[in-house]
Short mmCIF file of the C-alpha atoms (twelve columns), coordinates in Angstrom:
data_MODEL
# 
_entry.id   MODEL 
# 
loop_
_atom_site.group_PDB 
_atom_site.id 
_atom_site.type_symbol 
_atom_site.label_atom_id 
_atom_site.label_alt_id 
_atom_site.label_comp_id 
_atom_site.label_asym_id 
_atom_site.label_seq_id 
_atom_site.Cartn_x 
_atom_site.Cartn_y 
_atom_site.Cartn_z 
_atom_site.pdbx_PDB_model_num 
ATOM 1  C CA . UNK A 1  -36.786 -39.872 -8.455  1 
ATOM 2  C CA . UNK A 2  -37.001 -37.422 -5.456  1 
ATOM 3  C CA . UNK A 3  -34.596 -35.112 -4.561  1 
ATOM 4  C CA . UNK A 4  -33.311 -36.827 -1.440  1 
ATOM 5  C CA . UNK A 5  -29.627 -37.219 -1.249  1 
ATOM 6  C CA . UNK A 6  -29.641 -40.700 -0.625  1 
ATOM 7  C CA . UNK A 7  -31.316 -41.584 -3.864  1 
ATOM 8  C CA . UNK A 8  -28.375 -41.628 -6.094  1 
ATOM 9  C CA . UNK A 9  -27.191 -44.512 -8.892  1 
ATOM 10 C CA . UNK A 10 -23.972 -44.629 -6.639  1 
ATOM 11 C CA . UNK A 11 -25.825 -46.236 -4.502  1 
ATOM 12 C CA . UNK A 12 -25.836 -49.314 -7.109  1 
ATOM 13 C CA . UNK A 13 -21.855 -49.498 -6.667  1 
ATOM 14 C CA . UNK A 14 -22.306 -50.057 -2.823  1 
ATOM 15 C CA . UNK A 15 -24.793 -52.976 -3.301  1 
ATOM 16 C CA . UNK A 16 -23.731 -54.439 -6.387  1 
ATOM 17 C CA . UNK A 17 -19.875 -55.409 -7.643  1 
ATOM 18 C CA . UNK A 18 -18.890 -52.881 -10.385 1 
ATOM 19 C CA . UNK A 19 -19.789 -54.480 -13.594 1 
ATOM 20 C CA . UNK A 20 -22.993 -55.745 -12.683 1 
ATOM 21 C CA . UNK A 21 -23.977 -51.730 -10.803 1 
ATOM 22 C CA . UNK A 22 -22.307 -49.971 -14.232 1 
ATOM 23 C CA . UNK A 23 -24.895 -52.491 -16.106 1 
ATOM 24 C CA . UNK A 24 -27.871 -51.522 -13.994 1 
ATOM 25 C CA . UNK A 25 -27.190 -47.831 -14.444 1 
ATOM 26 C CA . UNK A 26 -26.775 -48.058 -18.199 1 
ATOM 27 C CA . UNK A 27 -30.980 -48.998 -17.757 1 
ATOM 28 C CA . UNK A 28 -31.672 -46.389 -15.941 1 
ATOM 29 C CA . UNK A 29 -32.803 -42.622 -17.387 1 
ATOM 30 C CA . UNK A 30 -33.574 -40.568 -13.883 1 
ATOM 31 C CA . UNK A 31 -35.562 -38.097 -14.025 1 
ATOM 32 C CA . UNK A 32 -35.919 -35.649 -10.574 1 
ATOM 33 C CA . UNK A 33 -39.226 -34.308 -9.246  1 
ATOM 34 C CA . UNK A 34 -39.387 -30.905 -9.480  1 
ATOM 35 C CA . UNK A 35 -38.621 -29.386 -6.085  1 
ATOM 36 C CA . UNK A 36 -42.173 -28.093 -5.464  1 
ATOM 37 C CA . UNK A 37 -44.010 -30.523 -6.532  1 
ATOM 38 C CA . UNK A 38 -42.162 -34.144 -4.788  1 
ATOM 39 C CA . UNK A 39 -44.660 -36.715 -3.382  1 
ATOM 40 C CA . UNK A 40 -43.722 -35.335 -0.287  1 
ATOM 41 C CA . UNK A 41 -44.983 -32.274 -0.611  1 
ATOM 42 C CA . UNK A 42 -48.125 -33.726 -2.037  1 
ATOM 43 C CA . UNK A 43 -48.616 -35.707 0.908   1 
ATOM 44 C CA . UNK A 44 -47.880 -32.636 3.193   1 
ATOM 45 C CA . UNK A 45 -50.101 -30.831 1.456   1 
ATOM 46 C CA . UNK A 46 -53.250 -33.724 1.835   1 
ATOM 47 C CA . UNK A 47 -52.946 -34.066 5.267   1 
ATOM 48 C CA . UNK A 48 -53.036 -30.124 5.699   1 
ATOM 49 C CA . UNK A 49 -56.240 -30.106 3.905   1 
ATOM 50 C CA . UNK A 50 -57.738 -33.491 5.779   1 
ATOM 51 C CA . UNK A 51 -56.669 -31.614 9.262   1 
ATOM 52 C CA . UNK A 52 -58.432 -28.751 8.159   1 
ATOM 53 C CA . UNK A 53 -60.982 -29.999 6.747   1 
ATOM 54 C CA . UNK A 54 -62.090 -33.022 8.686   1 
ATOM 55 C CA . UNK A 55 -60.640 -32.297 12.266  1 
ATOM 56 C CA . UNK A 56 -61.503 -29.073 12.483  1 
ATOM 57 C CA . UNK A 57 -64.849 -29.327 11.396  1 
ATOM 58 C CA . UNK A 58 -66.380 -33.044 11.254  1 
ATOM 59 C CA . UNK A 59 -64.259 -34.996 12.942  1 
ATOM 60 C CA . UNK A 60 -64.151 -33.786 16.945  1 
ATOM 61 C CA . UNK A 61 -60.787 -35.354 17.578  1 
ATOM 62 C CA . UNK A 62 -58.076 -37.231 16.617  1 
ATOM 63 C CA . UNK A 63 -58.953 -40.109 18.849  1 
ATOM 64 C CA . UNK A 64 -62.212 -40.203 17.043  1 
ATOM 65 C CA . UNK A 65 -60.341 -40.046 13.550  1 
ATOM 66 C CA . UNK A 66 -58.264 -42.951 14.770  1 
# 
């Protein structure tokens, strides 16, 4: 699970009545992405090196990437 504050088990209680949310959870072991190293900043981190890489260099423009 990523660190973003919306991704929490309460979230169960809003979408499911309290027995069958308290049921789901019991399923569930979360585990959080380390801070520095979330599929976010992966992804950040690819496109950097495609913009750099390709755009820069062999691509001449975005239009052209596109």
């Amino acid at each position: 699970m990523d660190n973003l504050n919306t991704l929490k088990l309460s979230a169960l209680y809003k979408a499911f009545r309290a027995d069958e949310a308290s049921r789901l959870a019991d399923r569930f072991e979360v585990h959080h992405a380390p801070r520095h190293g979330s599929w976010l900043d992966m992804a950040e981190i690819e496109i950097g090196v495609l913009s750099r890489r390709c755009l820069a260099r062999r691509i001449p423009d975005h239009e052209t990437l596109e």
